[in-house]
Phi, psi and omega in degrees: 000129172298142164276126184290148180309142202274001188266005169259000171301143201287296177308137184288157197280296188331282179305336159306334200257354184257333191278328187286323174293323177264025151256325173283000162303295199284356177086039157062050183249229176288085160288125174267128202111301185303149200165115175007272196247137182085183161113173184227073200268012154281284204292302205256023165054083075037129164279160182074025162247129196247142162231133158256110183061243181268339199249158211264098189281320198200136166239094187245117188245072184261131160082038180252044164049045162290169132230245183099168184246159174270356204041219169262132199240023196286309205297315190325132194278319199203021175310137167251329190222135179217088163225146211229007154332093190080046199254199166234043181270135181239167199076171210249148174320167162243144173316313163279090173266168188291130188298304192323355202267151182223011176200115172227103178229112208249329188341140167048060148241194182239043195287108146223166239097229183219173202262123194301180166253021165292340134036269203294345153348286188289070159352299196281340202294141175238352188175133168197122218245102170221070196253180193063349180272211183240025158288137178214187176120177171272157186270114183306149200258067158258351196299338203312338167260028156232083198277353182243030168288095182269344193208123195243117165242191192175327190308169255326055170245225193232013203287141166204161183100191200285121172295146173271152156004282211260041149263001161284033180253336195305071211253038159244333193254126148304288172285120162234106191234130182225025188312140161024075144231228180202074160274121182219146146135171164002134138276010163324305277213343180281333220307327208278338188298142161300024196287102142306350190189120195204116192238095177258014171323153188045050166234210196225040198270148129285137177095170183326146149286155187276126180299354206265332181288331164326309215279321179336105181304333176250073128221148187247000000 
């Protein structure tokens, strides 16, 4: 059978080439598909990769023991989804995350430093699950432009010092989970949130809960 000629390959190149840097990230591994240089991962299904039409929409891997770096995911063109949930990945978010994503979940890896502040980047985020590592540092006073960020975890990391400001910008999320960190100073800055469900257990926070926080159907 011929092979087609690469200028017929499905996949946009910018992704080809952001899916091949996180495969040498992750420390190249046994992907069925997957590969350094080249490739086709729309035409030839890359397994854990969703594509809509030529560009690479969602990359999901939970619990397939990688470990590895995530490197840089800043090129994906037109990414939604990253989830990496319960691997063994180590080193830090990277600063370029792609603005498009709208689901980031990192959860239960070994993942540490502190969450850039590019953050505020991500316009589109709807939900981002980064609990279980080893992040520590104060939580970048980035939240202010994900006004459609509905579900937050943060829990069982090294995180400390105030929650910021902008996170009373978040005037979307439901779910806040920040449990067994070292978080300290006010829950002010939560009151206004639409919050159903909200777990600050095992921190260092101070002073009164704000009564509007009382009200809350999930809190521990």
């Amino acid at each position: 059978v011929a092979l087609l000629p690469r200028a017929l390959a499905l996949t946009d190149a910018a992704d080809v080439s952001a899916i091949n840097g996180l495969y040498v990230a992750l420390g190249s591994p046994a992907l069925p598909g997957w590969t350094a240089n080249g490739g086709d991962p729309c035409g030839e299904k890359w397994q854990g990769v969703v594509c809509i039409g030529s560009n690479i929409d969602a990359i999901n891997f939970i619990a397939a023991t990688m470990g590895g770096q995530l490197g840089s995911l800043g090129n994906f063109t037109a990414i939604t989804t990253i989830n990496l949930s319960n691997n063994k990945i180590t080193g830090t978010i990277p600063d370029d995350l792609p603005v498009t994503l709208r689901n980031l979940f990192l959860s239960d890896n070994q993942l540490t430093g502190s969450i850039p502040m590019s953050l505020s980047k991500l316009n589109s985020l709807t939900a981002m699950s980064l609990n279980d590592n080893h992040l520590d540092g104060q939580l970048p006073d980035a939240f202010g432009s994900l006004v459609g960020l509905i579900n937050l975890d943060i829990s069982s990391n090294n995180f400390s010092g105030p929650l910021p400001t902008s996170l009373g910008n978040l005037s979307s999320l439901v779910t806040l989970r920040m449990q067994d960190n070292q978080l300290s100073g006010t829950l002010d800055v939560l009151q206004g949130l639409p919050l159903g469900d909200l777990n600050i257990e095992n921190n260092l926070f101070s002073g009164p809960i704000p009564p509007k926080l009382l009200n809350i159907p999930n809190l521990k």
